[in-house]
C-alpha atoms as a printed R data frame, in Angstrom:
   type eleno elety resid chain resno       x       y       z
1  ATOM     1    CA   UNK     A     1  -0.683 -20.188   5.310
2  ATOM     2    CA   UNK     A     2   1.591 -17.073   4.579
3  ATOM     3    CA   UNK     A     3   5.069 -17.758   5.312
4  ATOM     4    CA   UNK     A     4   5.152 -15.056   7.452
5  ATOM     5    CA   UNK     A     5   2.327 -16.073   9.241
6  ATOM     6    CA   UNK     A     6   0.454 -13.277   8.865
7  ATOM     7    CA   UNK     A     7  -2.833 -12.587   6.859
8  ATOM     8    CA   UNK     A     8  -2.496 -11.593   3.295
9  ATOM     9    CA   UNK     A     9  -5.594  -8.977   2.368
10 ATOM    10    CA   UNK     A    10  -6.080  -6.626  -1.328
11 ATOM    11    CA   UNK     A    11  -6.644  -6.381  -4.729
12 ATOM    12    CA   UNK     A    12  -3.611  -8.498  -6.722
13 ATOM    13    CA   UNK     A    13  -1.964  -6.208  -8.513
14 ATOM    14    CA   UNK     A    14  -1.341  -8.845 -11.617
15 ATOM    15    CA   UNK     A    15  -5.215  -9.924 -12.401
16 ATOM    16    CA   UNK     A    16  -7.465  -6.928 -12.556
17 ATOM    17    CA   UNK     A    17 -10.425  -7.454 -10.012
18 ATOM    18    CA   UNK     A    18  -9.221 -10.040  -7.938
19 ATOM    19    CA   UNK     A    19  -8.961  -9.372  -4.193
20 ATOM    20    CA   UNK     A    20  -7.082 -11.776  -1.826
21 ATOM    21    CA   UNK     A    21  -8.114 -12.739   1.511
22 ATOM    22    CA   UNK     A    22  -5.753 -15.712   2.413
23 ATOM    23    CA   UNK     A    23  -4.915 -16.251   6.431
24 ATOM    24    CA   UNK     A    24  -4.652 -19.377   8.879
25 ATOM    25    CA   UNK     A    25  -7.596 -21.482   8.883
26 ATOM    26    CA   UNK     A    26  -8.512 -20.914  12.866
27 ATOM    27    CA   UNK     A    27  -8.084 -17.427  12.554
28 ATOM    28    CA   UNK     A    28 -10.083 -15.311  15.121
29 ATOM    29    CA   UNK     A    29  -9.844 -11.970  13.437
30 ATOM    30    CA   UNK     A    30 -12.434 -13.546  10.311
31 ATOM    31    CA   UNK     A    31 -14.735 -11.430  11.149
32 ATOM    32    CA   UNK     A    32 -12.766  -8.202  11.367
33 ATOM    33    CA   UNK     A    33 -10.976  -8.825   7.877
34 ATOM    34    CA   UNK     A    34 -13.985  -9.619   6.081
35 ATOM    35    CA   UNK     A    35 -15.583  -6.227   6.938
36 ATOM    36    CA   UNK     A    36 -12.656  -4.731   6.065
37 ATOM    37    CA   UNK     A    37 -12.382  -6.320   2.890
38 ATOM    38    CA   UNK     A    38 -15.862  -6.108   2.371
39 ATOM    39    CA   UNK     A    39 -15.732  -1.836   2.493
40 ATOM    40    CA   UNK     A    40 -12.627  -1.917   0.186
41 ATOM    41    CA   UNK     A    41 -14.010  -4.289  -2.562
42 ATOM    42    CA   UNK     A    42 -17.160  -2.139  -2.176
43 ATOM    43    CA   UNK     A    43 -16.098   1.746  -2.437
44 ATOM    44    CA   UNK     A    44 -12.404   1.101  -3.993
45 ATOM    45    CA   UNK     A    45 -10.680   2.656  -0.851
46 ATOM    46    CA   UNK     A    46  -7.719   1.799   0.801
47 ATOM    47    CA   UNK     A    47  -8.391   1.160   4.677
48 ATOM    48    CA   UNK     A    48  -5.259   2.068   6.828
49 ATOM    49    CA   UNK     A    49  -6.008  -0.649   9.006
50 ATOM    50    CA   UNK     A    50  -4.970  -3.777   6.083
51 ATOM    51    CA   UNK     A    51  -2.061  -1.907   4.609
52 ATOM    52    CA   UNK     A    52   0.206  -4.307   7.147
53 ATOM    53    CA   UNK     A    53  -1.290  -7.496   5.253
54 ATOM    54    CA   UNK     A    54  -0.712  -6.200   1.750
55 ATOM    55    CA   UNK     A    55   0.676  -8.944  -0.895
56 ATOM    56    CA   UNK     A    56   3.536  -5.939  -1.725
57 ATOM    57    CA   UNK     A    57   5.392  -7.010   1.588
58 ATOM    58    CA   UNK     A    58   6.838  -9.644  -0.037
């Protein structure tokens, strides 16, 4: 779980390639996120929509 409770969503900045999806385990959103990150991963494009979840916030 995020310490701020909130999801955590995007490519690490550290390890080339990896992309983070880490949230609660009962989240209701799952489904949301994962086409989210699903269009990122696939055509390397920010969407506006995760740039509140971003690793960076912390």
């Amino acid at each position: 779980m995020p310490e701020d409770g909130y999801p955590i969503v995007g490519f690490q900045d550290h390890l080339k390639g990896l992309f983070l999806t880490v949230m609660h385990s009962a989240i209701t959103l799952a489904p949301l996120i994962a086409r989210l990150a699903a269009s990122e991963i696939i055509n390397r494009e920010s969407r506006i929509e995760l740039e509140p979840c971003r690793l960076s916030r912390f």
